[in-house]
C-alpha positions in Angstrom: 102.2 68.4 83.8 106.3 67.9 84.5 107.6 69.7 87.5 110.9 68.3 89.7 110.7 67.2 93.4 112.0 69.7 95.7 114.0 67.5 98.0 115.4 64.9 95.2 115.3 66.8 92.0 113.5 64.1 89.6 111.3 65.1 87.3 107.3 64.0 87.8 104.5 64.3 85.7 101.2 64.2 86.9 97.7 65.2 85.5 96.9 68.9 85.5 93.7 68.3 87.6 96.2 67.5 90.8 97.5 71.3 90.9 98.0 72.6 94.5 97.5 68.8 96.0 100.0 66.8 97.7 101.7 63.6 95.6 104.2 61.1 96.3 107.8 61.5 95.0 108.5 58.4 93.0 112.0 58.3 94.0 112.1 59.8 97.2 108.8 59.2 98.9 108.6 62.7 100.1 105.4 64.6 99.2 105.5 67.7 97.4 102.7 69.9 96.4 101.6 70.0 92.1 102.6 73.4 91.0 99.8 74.8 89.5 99.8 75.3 85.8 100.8 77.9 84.1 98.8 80.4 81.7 100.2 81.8 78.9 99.7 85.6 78.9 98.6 87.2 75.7 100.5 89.8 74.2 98.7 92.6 75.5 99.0 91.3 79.2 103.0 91.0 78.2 102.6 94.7 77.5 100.7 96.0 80.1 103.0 94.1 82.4 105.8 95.7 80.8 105.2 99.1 80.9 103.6 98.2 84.6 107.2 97.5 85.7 109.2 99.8 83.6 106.9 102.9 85.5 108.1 101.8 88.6 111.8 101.7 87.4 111.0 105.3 86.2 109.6 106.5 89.5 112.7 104.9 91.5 115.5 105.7 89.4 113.9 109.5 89.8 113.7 109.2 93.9 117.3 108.2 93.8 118.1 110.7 91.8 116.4 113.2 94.2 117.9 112.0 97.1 121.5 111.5 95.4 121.6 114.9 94.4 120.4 116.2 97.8 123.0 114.5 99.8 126.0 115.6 97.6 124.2 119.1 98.0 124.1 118.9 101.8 128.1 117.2 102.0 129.5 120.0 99.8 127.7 122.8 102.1 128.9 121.4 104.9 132.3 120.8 103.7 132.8 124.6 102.6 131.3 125.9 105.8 133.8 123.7 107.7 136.4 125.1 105.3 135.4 128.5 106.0 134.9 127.6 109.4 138.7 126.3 110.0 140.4 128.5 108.2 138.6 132.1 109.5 139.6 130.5 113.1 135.8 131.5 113.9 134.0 128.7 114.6 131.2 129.8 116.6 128.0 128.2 117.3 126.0 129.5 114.6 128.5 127.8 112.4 128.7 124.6 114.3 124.6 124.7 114.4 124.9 125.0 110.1 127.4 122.1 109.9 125.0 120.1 112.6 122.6 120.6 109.8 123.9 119.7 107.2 125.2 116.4 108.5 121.7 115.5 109.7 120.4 116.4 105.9 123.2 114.7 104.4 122.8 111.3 106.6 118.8 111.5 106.1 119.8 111.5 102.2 121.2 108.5 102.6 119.0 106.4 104.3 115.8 108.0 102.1 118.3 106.7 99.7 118.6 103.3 100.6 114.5 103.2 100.7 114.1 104.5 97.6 116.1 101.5 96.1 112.6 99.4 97.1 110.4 101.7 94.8 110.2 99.7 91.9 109.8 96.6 93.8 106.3 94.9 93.5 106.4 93.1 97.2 108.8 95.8 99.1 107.6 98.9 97.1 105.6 100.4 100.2 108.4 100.0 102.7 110.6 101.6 100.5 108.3 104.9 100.8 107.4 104.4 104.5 111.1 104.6 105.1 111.9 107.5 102.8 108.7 109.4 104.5 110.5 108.4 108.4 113.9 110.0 106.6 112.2 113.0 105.3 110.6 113.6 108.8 113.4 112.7 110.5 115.5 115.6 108.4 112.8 118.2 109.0 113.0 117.6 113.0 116.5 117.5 112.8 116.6 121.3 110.9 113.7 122.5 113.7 115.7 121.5 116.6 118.7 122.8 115.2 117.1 126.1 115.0 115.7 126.2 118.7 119.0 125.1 119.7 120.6 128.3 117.7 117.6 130.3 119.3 116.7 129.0 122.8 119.3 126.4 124.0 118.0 125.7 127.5 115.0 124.4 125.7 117.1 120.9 125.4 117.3 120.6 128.9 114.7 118.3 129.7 116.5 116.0 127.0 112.8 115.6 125.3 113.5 117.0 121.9 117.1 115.4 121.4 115.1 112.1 122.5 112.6 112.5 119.5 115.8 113.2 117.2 117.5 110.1 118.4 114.5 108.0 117.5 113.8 109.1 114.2 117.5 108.4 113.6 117.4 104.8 114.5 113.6 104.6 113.1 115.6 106.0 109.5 118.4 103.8 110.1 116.8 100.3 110.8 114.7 100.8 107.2 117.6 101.8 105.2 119.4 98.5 106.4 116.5 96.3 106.3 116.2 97.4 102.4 119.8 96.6 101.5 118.8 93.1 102.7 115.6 92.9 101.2 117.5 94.5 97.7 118.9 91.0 97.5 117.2 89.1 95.0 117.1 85.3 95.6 114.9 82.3 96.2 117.1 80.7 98.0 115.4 78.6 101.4 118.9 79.2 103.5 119.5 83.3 102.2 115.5 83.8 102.9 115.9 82.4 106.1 118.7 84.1 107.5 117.6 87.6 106.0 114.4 87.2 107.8 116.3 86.5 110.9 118.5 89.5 110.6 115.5 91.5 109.9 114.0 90.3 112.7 117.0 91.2 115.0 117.2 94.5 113.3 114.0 95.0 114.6 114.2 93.8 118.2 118.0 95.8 118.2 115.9 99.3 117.2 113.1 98.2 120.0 116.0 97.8 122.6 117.9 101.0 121.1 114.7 103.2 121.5 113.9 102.4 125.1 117.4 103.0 126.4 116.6 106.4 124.8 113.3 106.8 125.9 114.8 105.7 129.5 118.4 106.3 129.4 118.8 105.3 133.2 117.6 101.8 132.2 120.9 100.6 130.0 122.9 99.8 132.9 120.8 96.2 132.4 119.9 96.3 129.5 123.4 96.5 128.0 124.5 92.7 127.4 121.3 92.4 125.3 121.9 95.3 123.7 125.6 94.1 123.0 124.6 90.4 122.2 121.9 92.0 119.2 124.8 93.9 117.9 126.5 91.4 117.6 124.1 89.3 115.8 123.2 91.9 113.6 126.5 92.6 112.1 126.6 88.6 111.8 123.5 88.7 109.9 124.1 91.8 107.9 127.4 89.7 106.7 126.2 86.6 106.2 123.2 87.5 104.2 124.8 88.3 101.2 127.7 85.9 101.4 125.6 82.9 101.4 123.7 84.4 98.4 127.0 84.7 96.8 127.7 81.0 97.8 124.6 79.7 96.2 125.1 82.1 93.2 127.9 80.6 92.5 126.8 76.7 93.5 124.0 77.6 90.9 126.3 78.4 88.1 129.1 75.3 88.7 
């Protein structure tokens, strides 16, 4: 068996009964672990395979399409009841409770929409549909509470209900930008390791973002953390796919 040394790049052949054991890089000294062989897959495997991964193409490219053609639904309704809305010079609450509505539907959309990107994608494929399940949720407590606000306003006053609707919007939010990250296809050590890390602070950001919802009176010292994971969440969100454009292009050259 040939393989090349991950630190130095020379080739090595070794016997095949060494796969998955540590060896000695000839040139290098380092030790690097004997890939195991490979099997060749009969044509029927090849096919089965195939058709394996073109179903889940199929059954993304038809949640996008859901989800695409609900959001452009929901932005269009809200755009002529603004319209209407601003022109009739009768915007009353009924009217601002529709275009609430439709907002909520319409930014919902988007972030299923970002989860159903990680359908077809054998490792991230059940994320993707916990997230668009969190969105569709999300959307439906969003059109509930709209209605009891329409209906019953003073039912908001113990601040409750907007609470729950704050947290499914971050909860939507934080797996609709975790799978743009995790869209990025590489095998890169250094873009791995800085998408785990902005995953990671996506994570601890929503953790921080829920309890100052949960506890509102509490952000007063929580608030430099809160600004400080901000901050290194844009960084990451940035830097994530520039360095996989970097090595993309350090790949080609």
């Amino acid at each position: 068996m040939k393989f090349h040394c991950t630190y130095c790049g020379r080739k090595i052949e070794s016997g095949n009964k060494l796969s998955g054991h540590l060896m000695k890089c000839p040139n290098c000294k380092a030790e690097v672990t004997v890939p195991h062989q490979q099997r060749v897959q009969t044509p029927e495997k090849l096919v089965a395979s195939s058709n394996k991964s073109e179903s889940h193409r199929t059954k993304g490219f038809a949640y996008r399409r859901m989800f695409l053609i609900s959001l452009i639904a929901c932005l269009v309704f809200g755009a002529l009841t603004a319209i209407y809305s601003l022109t009739t010079s009768s915007f009353n609450s009924s009217q601002a409770t529709i275009l609430l509505t439709t907002i909520s539907l319409g930014t919902y959309s988007m972030t299923g929409l970002c989860c159903a990107t990680l359908i077809g994608h054998p490792q991230y494929s059940l994320l993707g549909r916990i997230g668009i399940a969190i969105s569709m949720i999300g959307g439906l407590w969003a059109f509930v509470t709209n209605l009891f606000l329409l209906a019953a306003p003073k039912i908001f006053e113990g601040g409750s209900l907007l609470q729950g609707r704050l947290s499914f919007l971050v909860i939507a939010v934080a797996f609709a930008h975790s799978a743009l990250l995790l869209r990025i296809n590489t095998i890169n050590a250094t873009v791995q390791n800085i998408r785990y890390f902005t995953l990671g602070i996506i994570a601890l950001f929503s953790v921080v973002l829920l309890g100052n919802i949960m506890a509102p009176e509490d952000f007063p010292k929580a608030w430099r953390l809160f600004s400080v994971l901000a901050v290194l969440d844009v960084l990451g969100t940035i830097a994530t796919p520039l360095s996989h454009a970097a090595t993309k292009e350090t790949k080609a050259h």
